[in-house]
N, CA and C of each residue as an Amber inpcrd file, in Angstrom:
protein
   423
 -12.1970000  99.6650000 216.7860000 -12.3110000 100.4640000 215.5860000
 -11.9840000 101.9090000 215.9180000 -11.1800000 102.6150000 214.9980000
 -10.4900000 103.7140000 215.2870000 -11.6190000 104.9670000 214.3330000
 -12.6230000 105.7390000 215.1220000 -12.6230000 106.6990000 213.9740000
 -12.3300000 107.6970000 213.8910000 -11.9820000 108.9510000 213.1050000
 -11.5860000 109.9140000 213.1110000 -11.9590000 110.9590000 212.6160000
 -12.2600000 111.9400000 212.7890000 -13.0690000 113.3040000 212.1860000
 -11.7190000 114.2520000 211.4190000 -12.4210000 114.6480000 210.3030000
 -11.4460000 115.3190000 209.6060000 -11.9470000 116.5870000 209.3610000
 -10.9470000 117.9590000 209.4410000 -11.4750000 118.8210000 209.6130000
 -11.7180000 119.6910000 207.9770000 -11.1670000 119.2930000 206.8250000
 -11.4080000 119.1030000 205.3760000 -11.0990000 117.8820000 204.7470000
 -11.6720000 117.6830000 203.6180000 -11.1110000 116.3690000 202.6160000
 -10.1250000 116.0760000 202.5410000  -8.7660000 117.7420000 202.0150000
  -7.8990000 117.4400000 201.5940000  -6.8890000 116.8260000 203.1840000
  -7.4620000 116.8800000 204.0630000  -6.3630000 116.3640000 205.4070000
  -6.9050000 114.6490000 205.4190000  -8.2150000 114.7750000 205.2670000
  -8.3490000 112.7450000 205.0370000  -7.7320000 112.7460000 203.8480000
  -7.5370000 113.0250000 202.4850000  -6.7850000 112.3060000 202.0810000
  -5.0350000 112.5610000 201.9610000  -4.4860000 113.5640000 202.6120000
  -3.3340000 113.3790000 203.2580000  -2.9070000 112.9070000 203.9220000
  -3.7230000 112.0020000 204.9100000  -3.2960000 111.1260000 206.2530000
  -3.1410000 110.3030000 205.7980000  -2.0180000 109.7740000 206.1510000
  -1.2100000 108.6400000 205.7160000  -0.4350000 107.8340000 207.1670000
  -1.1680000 106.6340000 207.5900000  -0.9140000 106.0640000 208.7670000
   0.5550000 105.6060000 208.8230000   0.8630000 106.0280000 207.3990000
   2.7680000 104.7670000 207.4730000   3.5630000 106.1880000 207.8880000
   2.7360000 107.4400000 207.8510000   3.8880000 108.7150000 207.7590000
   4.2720000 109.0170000 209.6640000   4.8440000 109.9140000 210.1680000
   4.5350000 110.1390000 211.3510000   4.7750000 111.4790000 211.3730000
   3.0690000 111.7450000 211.1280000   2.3750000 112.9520000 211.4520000
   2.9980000 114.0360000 212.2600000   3.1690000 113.4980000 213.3690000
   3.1530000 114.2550000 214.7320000   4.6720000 114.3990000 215.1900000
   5.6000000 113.9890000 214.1680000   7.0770000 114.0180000 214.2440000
   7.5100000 115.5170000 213.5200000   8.3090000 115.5580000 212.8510000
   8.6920000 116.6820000 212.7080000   8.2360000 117.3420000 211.2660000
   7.3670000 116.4390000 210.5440000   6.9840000 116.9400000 209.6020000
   5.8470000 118.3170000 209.3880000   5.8400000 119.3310000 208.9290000
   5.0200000 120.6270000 208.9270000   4.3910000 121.0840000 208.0700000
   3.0960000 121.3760000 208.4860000   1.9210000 121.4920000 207.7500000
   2.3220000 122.8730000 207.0320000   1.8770000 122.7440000 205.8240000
   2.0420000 123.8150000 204.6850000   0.7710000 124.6250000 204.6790000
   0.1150000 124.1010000 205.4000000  -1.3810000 124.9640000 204.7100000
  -1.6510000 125.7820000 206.1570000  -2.6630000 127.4980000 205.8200000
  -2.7280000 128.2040000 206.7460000  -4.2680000 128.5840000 207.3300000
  -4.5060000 128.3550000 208.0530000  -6.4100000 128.5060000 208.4180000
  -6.3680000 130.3230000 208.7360000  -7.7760000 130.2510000 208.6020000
  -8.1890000 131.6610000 208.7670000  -8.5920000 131.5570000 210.2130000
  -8.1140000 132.6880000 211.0760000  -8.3400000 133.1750000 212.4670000
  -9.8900000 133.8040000 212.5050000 -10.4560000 133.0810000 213.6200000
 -12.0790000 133.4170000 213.8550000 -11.7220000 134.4570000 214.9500000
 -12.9670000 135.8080000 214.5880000 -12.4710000 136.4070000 215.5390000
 -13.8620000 137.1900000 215.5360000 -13.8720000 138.1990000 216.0260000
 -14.7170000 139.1990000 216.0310000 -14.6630000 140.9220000 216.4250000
 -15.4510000 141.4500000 215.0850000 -14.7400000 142.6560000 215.4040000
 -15.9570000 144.1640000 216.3990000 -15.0680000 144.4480000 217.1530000
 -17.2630000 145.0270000 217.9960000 -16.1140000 147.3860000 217.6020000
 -17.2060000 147.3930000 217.4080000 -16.9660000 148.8850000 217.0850000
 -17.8480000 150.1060000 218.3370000 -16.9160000 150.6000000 219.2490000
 -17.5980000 151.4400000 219.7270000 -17.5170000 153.0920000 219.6130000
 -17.8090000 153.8600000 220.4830000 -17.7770000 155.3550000 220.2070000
 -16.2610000 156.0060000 219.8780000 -15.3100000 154.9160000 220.4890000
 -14.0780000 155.2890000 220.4580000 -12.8690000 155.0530000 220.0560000
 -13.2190000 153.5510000 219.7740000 -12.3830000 152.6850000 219.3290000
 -12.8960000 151.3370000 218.7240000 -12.1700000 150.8090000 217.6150000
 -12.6530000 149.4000000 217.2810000 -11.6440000 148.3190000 218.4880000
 -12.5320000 147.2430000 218.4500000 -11.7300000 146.0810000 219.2540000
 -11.8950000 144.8530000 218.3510000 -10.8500000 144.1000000 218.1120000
 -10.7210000 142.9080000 217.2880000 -10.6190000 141.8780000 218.4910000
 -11.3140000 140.3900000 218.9080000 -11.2960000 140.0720000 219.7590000
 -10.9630000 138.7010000 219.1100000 -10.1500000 137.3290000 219.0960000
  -9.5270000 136.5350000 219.0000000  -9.2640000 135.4970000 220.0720000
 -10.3220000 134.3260000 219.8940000  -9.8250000 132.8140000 220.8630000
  -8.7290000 132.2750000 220.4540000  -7.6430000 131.8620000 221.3170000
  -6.3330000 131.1160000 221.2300000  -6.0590000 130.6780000 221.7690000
  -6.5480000 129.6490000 222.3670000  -6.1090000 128.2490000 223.0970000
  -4.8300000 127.4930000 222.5330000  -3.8410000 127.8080000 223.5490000
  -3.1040000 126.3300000 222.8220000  -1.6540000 127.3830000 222.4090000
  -1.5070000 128.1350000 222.3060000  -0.5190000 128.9990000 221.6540000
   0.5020000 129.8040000 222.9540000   1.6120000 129.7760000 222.3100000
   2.7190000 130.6460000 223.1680000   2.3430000 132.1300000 222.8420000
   2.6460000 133.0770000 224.2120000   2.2350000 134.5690000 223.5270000
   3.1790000 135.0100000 222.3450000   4.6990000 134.0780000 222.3660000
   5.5820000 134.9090000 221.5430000   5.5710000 134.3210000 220.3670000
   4.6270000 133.4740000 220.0090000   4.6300000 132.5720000 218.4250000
   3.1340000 133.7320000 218.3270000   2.4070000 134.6800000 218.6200000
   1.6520000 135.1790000 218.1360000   2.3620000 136.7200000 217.3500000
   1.9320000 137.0730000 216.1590000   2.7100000 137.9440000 215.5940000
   1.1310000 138.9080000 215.1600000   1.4460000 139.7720000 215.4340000
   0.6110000 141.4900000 214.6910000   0.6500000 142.1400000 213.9900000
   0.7620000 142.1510000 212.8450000   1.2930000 143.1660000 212.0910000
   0.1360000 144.7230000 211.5400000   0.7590000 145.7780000 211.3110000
  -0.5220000 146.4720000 210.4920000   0.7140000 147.1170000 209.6270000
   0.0270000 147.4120000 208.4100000   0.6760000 147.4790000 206.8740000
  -0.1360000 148.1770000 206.1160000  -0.1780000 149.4100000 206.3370000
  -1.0080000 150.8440000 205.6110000  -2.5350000 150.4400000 206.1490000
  -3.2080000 150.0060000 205.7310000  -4.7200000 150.1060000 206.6410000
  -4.8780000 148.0610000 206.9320000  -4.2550000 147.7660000 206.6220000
  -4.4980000 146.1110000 207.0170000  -3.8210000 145.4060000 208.2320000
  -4.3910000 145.0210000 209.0850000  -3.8670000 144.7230000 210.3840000
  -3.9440000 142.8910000 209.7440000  -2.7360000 142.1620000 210.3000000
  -2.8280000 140.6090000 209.7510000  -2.4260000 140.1440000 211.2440000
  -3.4300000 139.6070000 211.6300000  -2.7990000 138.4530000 213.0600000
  -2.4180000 137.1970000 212.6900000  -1.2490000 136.5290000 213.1300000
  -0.9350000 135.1210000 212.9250000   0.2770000 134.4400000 213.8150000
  -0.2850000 133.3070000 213.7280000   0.2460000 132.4180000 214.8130000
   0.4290000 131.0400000 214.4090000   1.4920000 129.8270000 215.1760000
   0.9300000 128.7440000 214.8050000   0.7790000 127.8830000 216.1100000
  -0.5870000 127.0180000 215.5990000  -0.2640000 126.4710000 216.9180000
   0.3860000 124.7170000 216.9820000   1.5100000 124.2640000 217.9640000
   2.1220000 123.4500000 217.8500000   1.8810000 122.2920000 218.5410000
   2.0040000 120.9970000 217.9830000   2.0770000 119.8720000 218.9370000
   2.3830000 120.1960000 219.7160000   2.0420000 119.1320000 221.0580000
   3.0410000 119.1490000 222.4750000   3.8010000 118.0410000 222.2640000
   4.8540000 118.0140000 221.8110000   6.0030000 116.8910000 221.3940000
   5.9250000 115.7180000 222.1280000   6.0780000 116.1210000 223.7140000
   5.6490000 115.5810000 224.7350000   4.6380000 114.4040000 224.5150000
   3.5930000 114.8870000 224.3020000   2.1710000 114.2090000 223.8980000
   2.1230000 112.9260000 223.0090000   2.5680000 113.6430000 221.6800000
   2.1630000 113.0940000 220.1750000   3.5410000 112.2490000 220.0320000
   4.2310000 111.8010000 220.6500000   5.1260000 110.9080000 220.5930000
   4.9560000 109.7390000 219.8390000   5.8590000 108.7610000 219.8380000
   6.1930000 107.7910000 218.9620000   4.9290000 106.6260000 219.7110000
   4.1930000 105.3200000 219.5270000   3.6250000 104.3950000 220.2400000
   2.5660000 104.7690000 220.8290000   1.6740000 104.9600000 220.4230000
  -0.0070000 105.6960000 220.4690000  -0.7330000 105.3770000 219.4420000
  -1.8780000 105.6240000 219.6370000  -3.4670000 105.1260000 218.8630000
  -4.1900000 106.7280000 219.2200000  -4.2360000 107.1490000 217.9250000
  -4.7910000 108.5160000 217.6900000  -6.1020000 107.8650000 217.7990000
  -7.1250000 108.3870000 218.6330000  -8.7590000 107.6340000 218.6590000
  -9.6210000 108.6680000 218.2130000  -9.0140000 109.9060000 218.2880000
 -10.0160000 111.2610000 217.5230000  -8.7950000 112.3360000 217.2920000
  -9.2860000 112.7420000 216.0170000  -8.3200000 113.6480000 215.7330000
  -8.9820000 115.3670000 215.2560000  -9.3730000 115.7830000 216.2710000
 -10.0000000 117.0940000 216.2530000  -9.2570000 118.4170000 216.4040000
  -8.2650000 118.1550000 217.2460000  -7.7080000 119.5730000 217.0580000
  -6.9450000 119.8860000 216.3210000  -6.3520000 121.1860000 216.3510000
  -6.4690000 122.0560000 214.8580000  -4.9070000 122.4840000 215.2720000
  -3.8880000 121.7160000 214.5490000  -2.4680000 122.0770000 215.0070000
  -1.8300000 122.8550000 213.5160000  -1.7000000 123.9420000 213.3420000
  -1.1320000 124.8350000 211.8580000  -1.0410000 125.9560000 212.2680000
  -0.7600000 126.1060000 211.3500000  -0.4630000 127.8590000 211.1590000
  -2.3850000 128.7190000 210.7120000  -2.3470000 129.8470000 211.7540000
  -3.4550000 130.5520000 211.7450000  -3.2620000 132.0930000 210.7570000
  -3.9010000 132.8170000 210.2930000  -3.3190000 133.7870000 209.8590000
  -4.9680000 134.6040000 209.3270000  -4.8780000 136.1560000 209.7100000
  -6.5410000 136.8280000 208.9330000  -5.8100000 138.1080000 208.7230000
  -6.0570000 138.7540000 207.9220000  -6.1620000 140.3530000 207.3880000
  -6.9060000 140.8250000 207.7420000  -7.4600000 141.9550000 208.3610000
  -8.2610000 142.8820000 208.5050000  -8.0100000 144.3130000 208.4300000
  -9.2000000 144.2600000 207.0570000  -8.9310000 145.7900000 206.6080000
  -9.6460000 146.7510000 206.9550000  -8.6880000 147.9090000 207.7330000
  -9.0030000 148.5860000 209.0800000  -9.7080000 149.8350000 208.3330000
 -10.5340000 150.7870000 208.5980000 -11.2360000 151.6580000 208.2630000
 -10.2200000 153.1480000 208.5020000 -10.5220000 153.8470000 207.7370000
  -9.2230000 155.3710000 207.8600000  -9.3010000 156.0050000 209.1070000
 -10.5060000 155.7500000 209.8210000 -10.6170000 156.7360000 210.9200000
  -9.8700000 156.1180000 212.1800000  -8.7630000 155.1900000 212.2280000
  -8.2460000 155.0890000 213.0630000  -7.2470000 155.3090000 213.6430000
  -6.8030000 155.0320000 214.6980000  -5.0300000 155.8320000 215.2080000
  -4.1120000 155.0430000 215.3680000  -3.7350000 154.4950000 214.1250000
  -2.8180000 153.4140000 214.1210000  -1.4130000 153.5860000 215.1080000
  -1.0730000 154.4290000 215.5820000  -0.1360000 154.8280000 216.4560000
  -0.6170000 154.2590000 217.5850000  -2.1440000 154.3050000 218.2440000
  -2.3440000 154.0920000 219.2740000  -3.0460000 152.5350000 219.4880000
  -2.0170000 151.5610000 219.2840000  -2.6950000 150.1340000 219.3150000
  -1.8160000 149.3440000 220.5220000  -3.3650000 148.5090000 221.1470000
  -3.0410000 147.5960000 222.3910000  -3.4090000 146.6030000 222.0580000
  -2.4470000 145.4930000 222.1570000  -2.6460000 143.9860000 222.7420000
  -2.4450000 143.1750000 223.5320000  -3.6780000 142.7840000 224.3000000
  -3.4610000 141.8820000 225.7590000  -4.0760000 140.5160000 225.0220000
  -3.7270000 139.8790000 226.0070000  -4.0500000 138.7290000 225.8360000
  -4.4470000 137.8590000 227.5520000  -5.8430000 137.5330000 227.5690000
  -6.4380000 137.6380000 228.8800000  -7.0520000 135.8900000 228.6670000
  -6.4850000 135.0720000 229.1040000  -7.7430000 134.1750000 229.2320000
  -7.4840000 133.1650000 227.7360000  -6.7740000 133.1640000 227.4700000
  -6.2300000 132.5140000 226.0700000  -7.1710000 133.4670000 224.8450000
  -7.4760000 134.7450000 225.8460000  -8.4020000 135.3700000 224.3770000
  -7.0470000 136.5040000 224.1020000  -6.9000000 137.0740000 222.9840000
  -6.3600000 138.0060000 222.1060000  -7.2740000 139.3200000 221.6990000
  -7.1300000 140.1740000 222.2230000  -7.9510000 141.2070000 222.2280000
  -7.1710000 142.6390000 221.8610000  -7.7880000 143.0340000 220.5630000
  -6.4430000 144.1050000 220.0200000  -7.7210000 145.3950000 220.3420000
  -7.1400000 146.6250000 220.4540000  -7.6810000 148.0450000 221.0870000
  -7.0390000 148.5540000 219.7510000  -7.9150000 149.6280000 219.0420000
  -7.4840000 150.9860000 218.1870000  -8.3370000 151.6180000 218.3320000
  -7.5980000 152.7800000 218.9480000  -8.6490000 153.9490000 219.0380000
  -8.8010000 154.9160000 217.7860000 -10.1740000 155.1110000 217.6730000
 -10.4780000 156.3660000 216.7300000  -9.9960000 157.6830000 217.0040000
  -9.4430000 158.1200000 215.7400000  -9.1030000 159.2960000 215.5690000
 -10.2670000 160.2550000 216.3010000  -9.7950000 161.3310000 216.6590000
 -10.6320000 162.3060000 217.1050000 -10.7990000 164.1930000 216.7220000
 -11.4640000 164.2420000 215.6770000 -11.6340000 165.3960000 215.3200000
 -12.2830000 166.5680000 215.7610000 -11.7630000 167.1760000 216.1470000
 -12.8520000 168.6190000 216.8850000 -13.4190000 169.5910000 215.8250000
 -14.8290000 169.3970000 216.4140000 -15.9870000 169.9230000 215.4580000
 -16.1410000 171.4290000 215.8000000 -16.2550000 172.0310000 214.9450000
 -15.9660000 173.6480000 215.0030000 -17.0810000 174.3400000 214.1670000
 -17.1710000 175.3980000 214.5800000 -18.1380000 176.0460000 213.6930000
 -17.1010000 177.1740000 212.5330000 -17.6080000 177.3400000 211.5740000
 -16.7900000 177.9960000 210.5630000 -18.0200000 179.3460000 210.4790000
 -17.4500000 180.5260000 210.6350000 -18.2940000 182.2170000 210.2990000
 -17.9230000 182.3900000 208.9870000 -18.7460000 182.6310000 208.2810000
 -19.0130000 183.1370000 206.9710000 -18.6720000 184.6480000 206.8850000
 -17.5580000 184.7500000 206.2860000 -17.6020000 186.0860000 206.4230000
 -17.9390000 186.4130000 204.7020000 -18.7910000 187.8340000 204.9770000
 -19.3880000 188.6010000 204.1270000 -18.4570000 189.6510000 203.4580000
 -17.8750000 189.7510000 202.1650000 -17.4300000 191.0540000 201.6270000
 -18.1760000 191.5610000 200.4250000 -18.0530000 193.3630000 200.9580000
 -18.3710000 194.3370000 200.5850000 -18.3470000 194.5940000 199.1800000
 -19.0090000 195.0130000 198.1350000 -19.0460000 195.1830000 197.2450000
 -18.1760000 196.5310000 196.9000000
């Protein structure tokens, strides 16, 4: 007995055992990228798990204050070949994609992305304003 975990409804009732899935046919639908965002004195960091992905199918964009990461991730052709018995079907092969809408105080000029460990880790540093004192000046009647 074959069972299989589905990761929404609408993919159990799209699976269709006569189709072949894992051939060249492509998923239309796009998941939201889990990520996390940590804010320190100097900079925000957006931090992103990606197992499974080429660095150059990952794309970055930022577009007036919205930074959008997206990627897809692909069969291994190799693998999912023709003459097999799928016995669990858990991982998550589509297109990924999130917006994040970035706060004004940042230096969109000054953005890093590494990618360490199959993690995705984006750097923007905060703007930096120098705090000044302003003299009141007094006039004479």
């Amino acid at each position: 007995m074959i069972k299989l975990f589905w990761a929404s409804e609408k993919e159990k009732q799209d699976f269709d055992l006569e189709d072949d899935i894992y051939g060249e046919e492509e998923v239309k639908e796009e998941w939201q990228v889990a990520l996390d965002i940590i804010e320190k004195a100097d900079e925000i960091i957006i931090v992103a798990p990606i197992a499974g992905v080429d660095l150059n199918d990952i794309d970055i964009q930022v577009n007036s204050n919205v930074l959008t990461i997206s990627w897809e991730r692909k069969k291994p052709v190799e693998i999912y070949s023709s003459g097999f018995i799928l016995r669990t079907n858990e991982c998550f092969w589509w297109r990924f994609s999130r917006d994040v809408i970035l706060p004004e105080n940042l230096d969109l000029e000054d953005i890093k992305a590494i990618l360490e460990k199959n993690v995705l880790i984006i750097k923007i540093a905060k703007l930096r304003f120098n705090n000044q004192s302003i003299t009141i000046e007094k006039i004479e009647d």
